[in-house]
N, C-alpha and C positions, 0 to 999 in steps of 0.2 A: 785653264784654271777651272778647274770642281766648282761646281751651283752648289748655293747655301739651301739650307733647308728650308728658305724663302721661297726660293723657286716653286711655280705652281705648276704643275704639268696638266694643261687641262684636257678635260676625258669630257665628251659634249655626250649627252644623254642618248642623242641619235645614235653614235657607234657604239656604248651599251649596248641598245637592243638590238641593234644590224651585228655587232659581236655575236652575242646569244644567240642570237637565230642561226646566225652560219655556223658556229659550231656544233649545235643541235642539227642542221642538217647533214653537216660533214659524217658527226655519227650516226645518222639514220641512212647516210649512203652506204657506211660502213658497213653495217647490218646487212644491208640488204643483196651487198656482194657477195656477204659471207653464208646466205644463204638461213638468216633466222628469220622465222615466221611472222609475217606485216603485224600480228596483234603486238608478239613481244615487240616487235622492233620501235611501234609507235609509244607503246609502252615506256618501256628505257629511253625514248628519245623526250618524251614530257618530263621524266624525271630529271635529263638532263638538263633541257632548259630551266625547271625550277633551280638548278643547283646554279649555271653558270649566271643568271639574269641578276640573283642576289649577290654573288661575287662581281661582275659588273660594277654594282652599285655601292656596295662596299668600296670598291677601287676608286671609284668616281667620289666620293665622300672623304676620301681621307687626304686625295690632293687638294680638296677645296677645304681641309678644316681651317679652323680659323689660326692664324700666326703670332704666337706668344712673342710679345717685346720687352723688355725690360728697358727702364731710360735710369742711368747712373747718374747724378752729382753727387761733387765731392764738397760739397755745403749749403748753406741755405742760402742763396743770395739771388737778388732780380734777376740777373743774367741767365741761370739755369732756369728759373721758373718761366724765363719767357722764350729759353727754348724750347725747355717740355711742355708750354703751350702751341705753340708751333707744330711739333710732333703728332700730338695729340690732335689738334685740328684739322690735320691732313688727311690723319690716318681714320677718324672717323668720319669724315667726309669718303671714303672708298665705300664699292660696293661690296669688297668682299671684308668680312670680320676679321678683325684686330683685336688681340688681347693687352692693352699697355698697362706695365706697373712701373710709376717713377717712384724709386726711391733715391731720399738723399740722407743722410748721416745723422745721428741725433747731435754731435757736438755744431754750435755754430761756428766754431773759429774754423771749422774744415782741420782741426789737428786728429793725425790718426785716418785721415782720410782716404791716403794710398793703400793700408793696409785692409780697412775696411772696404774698399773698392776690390782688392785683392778676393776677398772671403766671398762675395758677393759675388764675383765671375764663376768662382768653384761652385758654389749653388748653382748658379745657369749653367753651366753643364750638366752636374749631376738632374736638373728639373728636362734638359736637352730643349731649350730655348729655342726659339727661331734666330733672332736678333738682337743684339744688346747695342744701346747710341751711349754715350762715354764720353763727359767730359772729365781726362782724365786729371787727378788730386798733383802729380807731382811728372816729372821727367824722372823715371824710376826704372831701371831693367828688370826688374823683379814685377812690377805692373805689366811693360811691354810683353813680357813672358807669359805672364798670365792671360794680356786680351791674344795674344797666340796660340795661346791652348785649348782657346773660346774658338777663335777659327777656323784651328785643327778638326776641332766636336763639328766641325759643318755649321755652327752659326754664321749669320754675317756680322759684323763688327762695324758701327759706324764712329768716331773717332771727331770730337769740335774741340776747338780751341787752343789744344795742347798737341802738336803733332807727331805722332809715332814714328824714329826712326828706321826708316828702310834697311839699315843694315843690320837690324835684329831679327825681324821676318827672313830677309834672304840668307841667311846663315843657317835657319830650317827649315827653307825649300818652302817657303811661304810667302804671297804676295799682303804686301802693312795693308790695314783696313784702310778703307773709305776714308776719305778726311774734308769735312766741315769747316770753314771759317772766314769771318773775315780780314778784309787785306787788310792784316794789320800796319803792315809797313805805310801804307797809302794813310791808315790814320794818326800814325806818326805825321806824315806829311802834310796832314790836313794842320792839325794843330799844330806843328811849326812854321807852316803856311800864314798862319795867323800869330804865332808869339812874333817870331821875326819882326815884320813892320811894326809892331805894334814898339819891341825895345829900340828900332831906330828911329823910331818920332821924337823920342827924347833921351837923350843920354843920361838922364838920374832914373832912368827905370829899371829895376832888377827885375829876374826871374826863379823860382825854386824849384827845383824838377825831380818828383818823386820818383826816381830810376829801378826798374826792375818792375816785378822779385828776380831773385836769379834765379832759373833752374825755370820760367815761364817764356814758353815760345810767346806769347801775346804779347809779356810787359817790354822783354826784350829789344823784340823787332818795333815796339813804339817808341821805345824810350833813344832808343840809337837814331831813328830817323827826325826825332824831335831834336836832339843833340848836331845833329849834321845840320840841321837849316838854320839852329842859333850859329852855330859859328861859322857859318856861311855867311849870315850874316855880317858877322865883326863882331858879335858879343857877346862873347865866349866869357873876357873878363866879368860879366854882369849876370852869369849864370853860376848858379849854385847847387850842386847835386846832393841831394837826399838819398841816397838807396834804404830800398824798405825788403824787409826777410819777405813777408807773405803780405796777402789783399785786406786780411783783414784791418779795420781800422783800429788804432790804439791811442792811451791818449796823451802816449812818450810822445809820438811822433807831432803830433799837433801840437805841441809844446815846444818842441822843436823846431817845429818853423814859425811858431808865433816868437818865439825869440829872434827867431834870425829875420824875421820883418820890423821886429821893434828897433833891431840895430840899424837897420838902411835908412835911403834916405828916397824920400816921393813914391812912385807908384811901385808894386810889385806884384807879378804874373807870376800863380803858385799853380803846376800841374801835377792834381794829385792821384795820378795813376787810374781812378774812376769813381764813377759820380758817387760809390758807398764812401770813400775816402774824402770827397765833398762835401756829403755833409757833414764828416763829422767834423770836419775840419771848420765848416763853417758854423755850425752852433755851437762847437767849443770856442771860435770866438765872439758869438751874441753873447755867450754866458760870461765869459772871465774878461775878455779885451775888447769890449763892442769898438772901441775906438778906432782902432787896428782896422775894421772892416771896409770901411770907404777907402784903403788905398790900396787895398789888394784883390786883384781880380782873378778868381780859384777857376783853375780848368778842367773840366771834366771828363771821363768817358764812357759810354755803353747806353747810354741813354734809353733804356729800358722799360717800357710802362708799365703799370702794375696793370692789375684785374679789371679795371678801369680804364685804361687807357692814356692815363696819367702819367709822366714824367715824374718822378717825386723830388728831385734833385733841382728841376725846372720848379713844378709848385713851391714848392719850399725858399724858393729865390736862393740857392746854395749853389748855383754855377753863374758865372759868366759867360762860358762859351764850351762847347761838350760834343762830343761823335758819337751819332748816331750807329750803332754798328749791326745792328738791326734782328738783331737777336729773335726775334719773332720765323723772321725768313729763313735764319742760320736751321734753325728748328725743323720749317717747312722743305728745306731743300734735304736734310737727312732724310726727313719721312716721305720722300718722293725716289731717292734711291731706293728706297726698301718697296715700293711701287714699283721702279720697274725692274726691281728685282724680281717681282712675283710674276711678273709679267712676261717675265724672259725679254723683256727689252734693256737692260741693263748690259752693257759694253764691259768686257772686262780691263779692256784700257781705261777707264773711266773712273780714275782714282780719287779726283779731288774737285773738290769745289768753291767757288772763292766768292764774296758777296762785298762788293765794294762800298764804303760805310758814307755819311752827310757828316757837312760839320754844320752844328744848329748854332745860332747865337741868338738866345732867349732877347725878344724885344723887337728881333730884324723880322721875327715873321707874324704872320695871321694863322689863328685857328686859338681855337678854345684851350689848348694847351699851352700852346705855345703866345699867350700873350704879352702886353707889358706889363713886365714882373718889375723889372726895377723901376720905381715910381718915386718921388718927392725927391730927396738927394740922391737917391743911388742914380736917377734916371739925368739930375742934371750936369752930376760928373761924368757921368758918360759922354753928355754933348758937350762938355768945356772941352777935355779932354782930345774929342773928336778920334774916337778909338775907330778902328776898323769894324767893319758893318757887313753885312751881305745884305745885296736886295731882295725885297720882300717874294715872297713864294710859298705857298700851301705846303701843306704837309704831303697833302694828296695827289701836289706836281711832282713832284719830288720823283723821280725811276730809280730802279729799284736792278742795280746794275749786277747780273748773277755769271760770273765766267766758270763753265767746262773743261777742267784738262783734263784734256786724253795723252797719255800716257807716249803709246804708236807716235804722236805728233807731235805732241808739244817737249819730250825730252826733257832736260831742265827745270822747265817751268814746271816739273812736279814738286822740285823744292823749293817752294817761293813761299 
C-alpha cells in the first residue's frame, strides 16, 4: 500500500553535508582525470558544493514541513468538540509542526451535512492536504466516494464513528480509511446490562428505547444490543420502541414519550439515544410535566465534558445512568495514527481501533463531577427502590481499555 503524504522521510543534517562533500569530491576527481588544471578544477568544484549543499537543504526542509489536517464534523455537538479536542492535543504536543483546521457546518441540526462534507473533501484535494479525520454526516456512497478520492490524492483519511464500507474502497483498488471508535456494541451491552435487572426487580416497570437513527453504524449497533439483553431478559412485553430519523433532539419526540409515560403504570426506564437527547428530554419535562419526573429514570450516552471538564447532562441532573464512550481518547487515538504515520511506524495492516466505553451512574461515584446529584426526593427514591448501583471508584481508576486490529491477524474482527 502507497505512504500518504504524512509520511516523513527523514534526511538528518549530517548526510546533507557528508552528501555535498562527496559529490563535490566525485567531481573534483572527475576533473582531475580528465586532465583540467587544479586552479579551474578547485574552482568548479567550490561552485559545486555551493550549488549541491543548498539543494540538500531544501530537500531536508520540505520532508520536515509542517502536515496540514483538516478535522470534519458534521454538526455542532459535544461529541465532535471532544474529539477535535483530543486531536488537537496530541498533535500539538509532537515535536514536529501541525497545521489543524476543525471545521464543522453552520446549520446545527447537521441537515445538509453529507453534502457539505462532500464540497469540503474537494477543497482538500484541490488545497493537497496531508490528512483529513471525518466524522462522517450520513452512510452515503456518494460520501464514501468522495473520502476515496481524498485517498486516491495521497491524503490519509481517518474515519470515527460512522464506518466506511470496505466494499467501496476495494472496487477501486483502494484499502477504506483508518477507523476510530468505540465499541459500541459493548455499550449497548453496558446499558442493557443495567435496564435488564433493573425491569426484573419489579414487573410494573416499563422501558422506552429511543432506536436508531437508521442509516447510523453507532445508534444501530447500540440500540440492537440493548434490545437483545431486554428480551433476554423476559421483558420484551414491557419495552417500547421509539425510532428517531436523526440525533438531533426535537420536541415531537419528547412529547412522545411523555405521553407514553403518562399512560403506564409505576417506574419507567427511557433510553434516549445520548446525553443531547437527555436533556432535552429531561427539561421538557421540569417545564410542562415536572410530575412525570420522579418515575422515570432517562438513560444516556457519550458522556462527553465540555471545556471544563464537566459532564453537562450529569451537572444538570438530566441522566440517571449514561456511557462514558470517551470521546476525548476516540480523538487522541486518530491523532496518534497520523503520528506514526509520519513516523513510518504505522502498520499497513493496522486499520482500526476500538476504545472500550464505562458505564457511570451519577451518585455511585466520587470526584467533583461526578457527585450526589440526585438529592432530597430524587436521592430517596433511588434508595426505596434499591435500583442497581456500581461501587464506588474514581474517575481516574477507571482504564482506559484501547484494542489494535491488525488486519494480517485479526481477519473478521475488522468488521466489528
Amino acid at each position: 500500500m502507497a505512504s500518504s503524504r504524512v509520511k516523513e522521510f527523514s534526511l538528518p543534517l549530517s548526510t546533507v553535508f557528508a552528501g555535498s562533500a562527496l559529490l563535490t569530491l566525485l567531481a573534483l576527481c572527475i576533473m582531475t582525470v580528465a586532465g583540467v588544471e587544479l586552479g579551474v578544477s578547485l574552482a568548479v568544484a567550490g561552485l559545486l558544493l555551493c550549488l549541491f549543499l543548498p539543494m540538500g537543504l531544501e530537500l531536508r526542509s520540505r520532508t520536515a514541513r509542517p502536515r496540514k489536517v483538516l478535522f470534519l464534523d458534521f454538526r455542532r455537538h459535544q461529541y465532535g468538540q471532544g474529539v477535535a479536542s483530543g486531536v488537537v492535543r496530541v498533535l500539538n504536543n509532537d515535536k514536529r509542526q501541525w497545521l489543524i483546521d476543525v471545521k464543522q457546518p453552520e446549520a446545527v441540526d447537521g441537515k445538509g451535512a453529507a453534502q457539505w462534507q462532500i464540497r469540503e473533501l474537494e477543497k482538500a484535494i484541490i488545497e493537497d492536504l496531508d490528512a483529513v479525520i471525518i466524522i462522517p454526516a450520513e452512510d452515503r456512497e456518494d460520501l464514501w466516494h468522495a473520502l476515496a478520492t481524498v485517498v486516491k490524492s495521497g491524503a490519509m483519511v481517518v474515519a470515527l464513528d460512522n464506518k466506511p464500507p470496505n466494499s467501496i474502497y476495494r472496487r477501486v483498488g483502494l484499502e477504506p480509511p483508518r477507523f476510530v471508535s468505540a465499541r459500541y456494541q459493548e455499550t449497548g451491552t453496558l446499558i442493557g446490562g443495567w435496564l435488564a435487572p433493573w425491569l426484573t426487580a419489579d414487573p410494573q416497570r416499563n422501558c422506552i428505547l429511543w432506536i436508531g437513527p437508521e442509516g447510523s453504524w453507532a445508534g444501530e449497533e447500540r440500540s440492537r444490543q440493548i434490545i437483545y439483553s431486554v428480551v433476554r431478559a423476559g421483558a420484551q412485553e414491557r419495552m417500547h420502541l421509539q425510532p428517531i430519523e436523526n440525533w438531533m433532539p426535537t420536541p415531537e419526540r419528547c412529547h412522545q414519550t411523555l405521553d407514553m409515560v403518562e399512560k403506564m403504570e409505576g417506574l419507567v426506564a427511557i433510553y434516549c439515544a445520548d446525553d443531547e437527547n437527555t436533556l432535552a428530554l429531561h427539561l421538557m419535562t421540569l417545564t410542562e410535566r415536572v410530575h412525570l419526573r420522579s418515575r422515570m429514570r432517562i438513560i444516556g450516552c457519550n458522556a462527553t465534558p465540555d471545556d471544563w471538564g464537566n459532564i453537562p447532562a450529569v451537572d444538570m441532573h438530566a441522566v440517571d445512568v449514561t456511557v462514558d464512550i470517551l470521546a476525548h481518547e476516540q480523538g487522541a487515538e486518530a491523532a496518534r495514527l497520523l503520528l506514526r504515520e509520519r513516523y513510518g511506524k504505522l502498520s499497513s495492516t493496522q486499520r482500526s481501533v476500538f476504545i472500550t466505553p464505562h458505564l457511570l451512574v451519577p451518585g455511585a461515584r466520587e470526584g467533583r463531577w461526578l457527585d450526589r446529584i440526585f438529592e432530597g426526593l430524587d436521592l430517596e427514591l433511588h434508595n426505596v427502590d434499591q435500583e442497581p448501583s456500581l461501587a464506588a471508584a474514581k474517575p481516574s481508576e477507571l482504564p482506559i481499555n484501547v484494542t489494535r486490529i491488525d488486519t494480517m491477524q485479526a481477519g473478521p474482527a475488522h468488521a466489528e
